[in-house]
C-alpha positions, 0 to 999 in steps of 0.5 A: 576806542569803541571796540575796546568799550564794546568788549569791556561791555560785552565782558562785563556782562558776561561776569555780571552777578557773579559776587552774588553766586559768590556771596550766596554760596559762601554765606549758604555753606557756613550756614549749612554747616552750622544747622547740620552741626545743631541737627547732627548733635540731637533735638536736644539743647546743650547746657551753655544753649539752654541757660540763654536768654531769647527775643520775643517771640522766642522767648515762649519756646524752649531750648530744645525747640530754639535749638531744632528751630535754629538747626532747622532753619539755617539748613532749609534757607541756606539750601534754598540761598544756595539754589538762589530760590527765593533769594531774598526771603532766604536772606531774610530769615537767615538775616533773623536767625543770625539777629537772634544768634547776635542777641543771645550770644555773640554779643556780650563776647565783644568784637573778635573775628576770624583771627580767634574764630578757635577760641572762646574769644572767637565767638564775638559778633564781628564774623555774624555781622559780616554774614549779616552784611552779605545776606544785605546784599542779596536781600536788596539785590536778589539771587543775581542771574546765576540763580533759580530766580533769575532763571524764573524771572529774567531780567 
């Protein structure tokens, strides 16, 4: 019986922070994806952006600077979440710009997923919770081993 529990352990170790790598890629590519989707547009908001209401302190900024901004930041910590180089500050300014996405659009559309995510329907709050959720995960528990962190700091 020990030697089963033995290599149980051994194989857990083994796989040990891999929901993390996952988590991190997953949530990296769909901002990724987002933010070149802004950028690849121009520097300039489009017409349904440009008529939304922002948070302080964004509420100072135009649209256009909004628009870059967001663009801007979901590429950069999405690269960086990716790379699992400071996980936990990635997480956290994707994390606000997924607040500031909820705030400004997705939540007066109510709770709709995936199963509409192509229609207008499709643009509630249930898929950017969801990401919320798995950036929690990787503010509170880091970048996992798989990562430049964890090579950085070893535990």
């Amino acid at each position: 019986m020990n030697s089963w529990h033995f290599l149980h352990a051994k194989a857990l170790n083994k796989i040990h922070d891999l929901g993390l790598l996952g988590l991190r890629i997953w949530v990296a590519q769909e901002f990724l994806f987002a933010g070149y989707t802004k950028l690849s547009d121009g520097i300039a908001a489009p017409e349904w952006f440009s008529s939304l209401s922002f948070p302080f302190p964004l509420q100072f900024l135009s649209a256009d600077m909004n628009w870059i901004a967001a663009g801007v930041g979901e590429v950069l910590f999405g690269l960086v979440l990716l790379l699992g180089l400071y996980s936990r500050l990635a997480a956290l300014g994707l994390m606000y710009i997924t607040f500031v996405a909820v705030y400004t659009v997705h939540f007066d559309l109510g709770w709709a997923g995936w199963n509409q995510i192509d229609t207008d329907a499709g643009q509630g709050f249930k898929v950017p919770l969801m990401l919320a959720l798995m950036l929690f995960a990787v503010l509170t528990q880091g970048g996992g081993r798989f990562s430049i962190d964890g090579i950085r700091r070893p535990s």
